[in-house]
N, C-alpha and C positions, 0 to 999 in steps of 0.2 A: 358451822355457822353459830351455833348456840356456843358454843368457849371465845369465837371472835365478839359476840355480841356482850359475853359476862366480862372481858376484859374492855370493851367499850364502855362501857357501864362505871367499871373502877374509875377507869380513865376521866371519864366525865366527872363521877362522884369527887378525887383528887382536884379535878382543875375550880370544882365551885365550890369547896371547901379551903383553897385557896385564896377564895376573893379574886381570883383573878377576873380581870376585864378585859378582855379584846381591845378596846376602842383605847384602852390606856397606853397600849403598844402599836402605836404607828410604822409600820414596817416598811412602810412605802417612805420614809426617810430613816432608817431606823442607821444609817451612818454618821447621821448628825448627833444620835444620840452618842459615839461615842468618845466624842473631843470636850476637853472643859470648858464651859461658857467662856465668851469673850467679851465685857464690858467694850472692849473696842476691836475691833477685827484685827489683823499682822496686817501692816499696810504693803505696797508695793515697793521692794527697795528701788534705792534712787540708780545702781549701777544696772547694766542689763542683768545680771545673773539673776534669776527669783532667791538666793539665799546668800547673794556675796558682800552683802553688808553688815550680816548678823552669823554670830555664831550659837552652835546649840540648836539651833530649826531642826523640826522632825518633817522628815518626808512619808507621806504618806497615801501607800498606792493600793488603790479600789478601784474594783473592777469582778469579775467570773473565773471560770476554771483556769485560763492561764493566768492571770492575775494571782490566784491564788499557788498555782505551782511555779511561781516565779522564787518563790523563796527556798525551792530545791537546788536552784543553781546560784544567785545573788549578785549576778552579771551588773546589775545598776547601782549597786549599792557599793561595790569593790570600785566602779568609776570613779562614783561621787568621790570615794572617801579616799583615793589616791589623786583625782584630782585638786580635793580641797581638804588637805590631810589638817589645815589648822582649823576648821570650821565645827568641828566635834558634831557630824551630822549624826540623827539618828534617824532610819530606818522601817518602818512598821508598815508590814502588808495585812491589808484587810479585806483580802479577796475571799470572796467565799463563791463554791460552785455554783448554785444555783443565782449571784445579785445581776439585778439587770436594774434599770434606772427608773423602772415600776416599781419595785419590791428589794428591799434586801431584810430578805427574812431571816430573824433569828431565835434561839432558844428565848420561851416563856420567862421574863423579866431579863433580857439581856442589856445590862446598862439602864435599867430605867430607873424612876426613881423609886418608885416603889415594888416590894415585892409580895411573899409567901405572906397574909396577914396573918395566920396561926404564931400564935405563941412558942416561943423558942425560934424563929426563923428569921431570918436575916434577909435584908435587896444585898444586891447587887455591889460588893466594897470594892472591886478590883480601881487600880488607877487610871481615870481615863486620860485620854491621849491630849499633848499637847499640839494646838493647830498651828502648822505651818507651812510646808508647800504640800500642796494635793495634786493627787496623780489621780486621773480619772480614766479609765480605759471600758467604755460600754460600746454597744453598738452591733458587733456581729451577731448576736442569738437575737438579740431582739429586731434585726431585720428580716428574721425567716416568721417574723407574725405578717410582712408582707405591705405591699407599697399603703394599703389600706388603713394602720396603724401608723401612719409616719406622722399625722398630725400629733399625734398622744406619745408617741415617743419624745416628740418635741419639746409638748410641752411639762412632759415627766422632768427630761434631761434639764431645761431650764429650771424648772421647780428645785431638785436637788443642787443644783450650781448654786441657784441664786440663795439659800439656804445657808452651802458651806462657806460663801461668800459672809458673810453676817461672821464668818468666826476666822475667817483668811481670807485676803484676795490672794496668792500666790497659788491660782490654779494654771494646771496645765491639764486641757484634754485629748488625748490621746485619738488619731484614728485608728477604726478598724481594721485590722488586717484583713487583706482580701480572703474569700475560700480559694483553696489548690482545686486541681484537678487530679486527686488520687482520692482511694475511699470509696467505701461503697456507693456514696452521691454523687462521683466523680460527674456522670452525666448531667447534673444538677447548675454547678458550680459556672458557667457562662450567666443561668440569667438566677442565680443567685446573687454574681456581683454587679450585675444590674441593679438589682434591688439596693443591697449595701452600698451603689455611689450613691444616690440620690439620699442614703441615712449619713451618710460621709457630709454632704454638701451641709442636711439638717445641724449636723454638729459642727461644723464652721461657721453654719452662719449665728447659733446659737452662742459659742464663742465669742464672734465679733459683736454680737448685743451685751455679752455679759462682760466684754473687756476682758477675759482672758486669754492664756497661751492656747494656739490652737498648734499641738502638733502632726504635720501630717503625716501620709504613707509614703512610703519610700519603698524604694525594689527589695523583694526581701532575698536573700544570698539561695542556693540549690539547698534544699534537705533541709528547706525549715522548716520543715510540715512532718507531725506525724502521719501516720496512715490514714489516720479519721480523716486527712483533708481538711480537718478544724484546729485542731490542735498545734502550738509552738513547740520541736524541738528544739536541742540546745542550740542548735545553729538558730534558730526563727528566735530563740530568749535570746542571744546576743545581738541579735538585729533590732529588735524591738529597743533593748536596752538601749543601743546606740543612739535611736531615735530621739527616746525620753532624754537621754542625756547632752544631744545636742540643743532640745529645747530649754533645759532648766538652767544650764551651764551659760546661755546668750553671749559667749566673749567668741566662738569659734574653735574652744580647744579641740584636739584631737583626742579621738578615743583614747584611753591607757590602758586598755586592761585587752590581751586579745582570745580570741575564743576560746584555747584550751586554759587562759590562766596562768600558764607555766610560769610565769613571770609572778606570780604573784600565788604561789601557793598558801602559803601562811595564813595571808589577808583570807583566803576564800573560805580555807579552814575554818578561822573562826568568824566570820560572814555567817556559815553553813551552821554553826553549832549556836549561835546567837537564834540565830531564827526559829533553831531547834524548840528555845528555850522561849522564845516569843510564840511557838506557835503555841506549848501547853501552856501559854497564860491565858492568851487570849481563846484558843477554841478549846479549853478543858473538857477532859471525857466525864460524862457520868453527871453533865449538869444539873439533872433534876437535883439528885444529891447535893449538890454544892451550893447552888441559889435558888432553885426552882424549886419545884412544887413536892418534893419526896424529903426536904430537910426533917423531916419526922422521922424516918424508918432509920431501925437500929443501925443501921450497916452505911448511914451517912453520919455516924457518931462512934468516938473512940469506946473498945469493948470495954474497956475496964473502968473507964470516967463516962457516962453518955450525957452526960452536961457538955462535953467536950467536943468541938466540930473538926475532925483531923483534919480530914481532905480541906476545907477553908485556910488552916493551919500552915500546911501545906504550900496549898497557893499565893500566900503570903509572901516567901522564901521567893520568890521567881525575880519581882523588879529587880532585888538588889544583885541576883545572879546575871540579869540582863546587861544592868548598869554595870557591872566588872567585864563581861565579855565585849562591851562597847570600850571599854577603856582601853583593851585589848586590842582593838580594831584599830584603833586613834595613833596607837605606838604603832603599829605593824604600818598602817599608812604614809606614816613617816619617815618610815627606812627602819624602824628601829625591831628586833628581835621578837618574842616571845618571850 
């Protein structure tokens, strides 16, 4: 108790030596924090597709735990970009475990505008995202707080729409996939998706107020569920993907891309290794070092120069490797080699 208490103590003493402020870091939208202001929002294009007027639009898919392990597989994004191999789509999942449409919590100074005040310390430089179509995928964890929370879920999920709207209308909301009945809840799982229609209907009808895509559920294929009974396997991430992609695509094309890939290994390849490279830009290890509150201590500065910040140095290197493994994806989409 006393060694938990002397590292709480540090811990406290670092975060108010930082100047840090709580209240400066709104978390409860902290995804709007990380797209570049938009003097005028990306309006709606005039064809049905949300991106088949413009080329260059970033898609960008937020949401929780499958959300975020969507970019193990790349199933929507090998779509997009076979379907509309001249549109130079880009990509970017900002899923993180724990976001629900109360809260998406992040590391101390992530994206804000200010950071560490001490001397020698830097905010936050990484590039932020350009707005363009938005995937929104909430709903299932935060129906198990129960029919009694659906008012505040409501008006959370409106709050963040009406938000990302100010910087894109090209939303699409995603429903929840129902729970399975496997898993230690299995018994659970009837009036669990009780609960989740009645938060289903809450996000259509929040949808139809906000004027965007509202896409729904659809039968998901056998063996899309991991064990948890919560969780999407690969089969439930190409079903999902399916979904999204018939919502964004609005002409009625047919899937291209089918579950194992085979058809498109190359594409998936470097799909897989993009993301690689997207995830350590975007959720770098060792934050405090980087932007947060430990930019002081020697071992977040190069040995031999400590004026010098590696790791920042570092992270620098990542857009321009991202932007070439997109380039890459763009030919391959095409028909054209490696």
């Amino acid at each position: 108790m006393i060694r938990f208490l002397a590292i709480l103590a540090v811990a406290l003493a670092s975060t108010m030596a930082s100047g840090f402020d709580p209240a400066q870091q709104d978390d409860s939208l902290a995804l709007v924090r990380h797209f570049k202001p938009q003097p005028d929002p990306v309006e709606l294009p005039t064809e049905q597709g949300l991106f088949s007027d413009q080329t260059g639009l970033t898609v960008s898919l937020m949401g929780g735990a499958d959300v975020f392990r969507m970019q193990e597989f790349g199933y929507l994004e090998a779509m997009l970009q076979t379907a509309f191999p001249d549109q130079k789509i880009r990509v970017r999942n900002l899923g993180w475990s724990s976001d629900t449409v109360f809260r998406q919590q992040r590391p101390m100074f992530f994206y804000t505008a200010k950071g560490d005040t001490r001397e020698g310390s830097v905010p936050d430089g990484r590039n932020k995202i350009d707005p363009g179509v938005f995937v929104l995928s909430f709903g299932k964890m935060e129906s198990l707080n129960g029919l009694d929370a659906l008012a505040d879920f409501e008006a959370a999920y409106d709050r963040l729409i009406g938000e990302l709207q100010k910087l894109s209308k090209r939303i699409v909301v995603v429903q929840p996939v129902p729970f399975a009945k496997v898993g230690p809840a299995a018994r659970l799982t009837e009036e669990r998706n009780v609960v989740l229609a009645k938060y289903s209907e809450v996000i259509e009808s929040v949808a139809e107020r906000r004027g965007v895509k509202n896409c729904p559920q659809q039968s998901m294929p056998e063996g899309a569920f991991e064990k948890t009974g919560i969780h999407l396997s690969s089969v439930g991430m190409h079903g999902w993907a399916s979904w999204v992609f018939a919502a964004i695509n609005g002409r009625g094309l047919e899937c291209p891309v089918g579950k194992d890939g085979s058809n498109h290994e190359d594409l998936f390849t470097a799909i897989l290794e993009k993301n690689h490279l997207w995830d350590q830009y975007y959720r770098p290890t060792n934050w405090a070092f980087l932007y947060g509150d430990r930019q002081q201590v020697p071992s977040s500065r190069d040995h031999k120069n400590p004026e010098k910040r590696w790791f920042e140095e570092e992270l620098k290197r990542y857009p321009a490797l991202i932007a070439e493994k997109e380039k890459e994806i763009w030919k391959l989409a095409k028909g054209g080699g490696r």
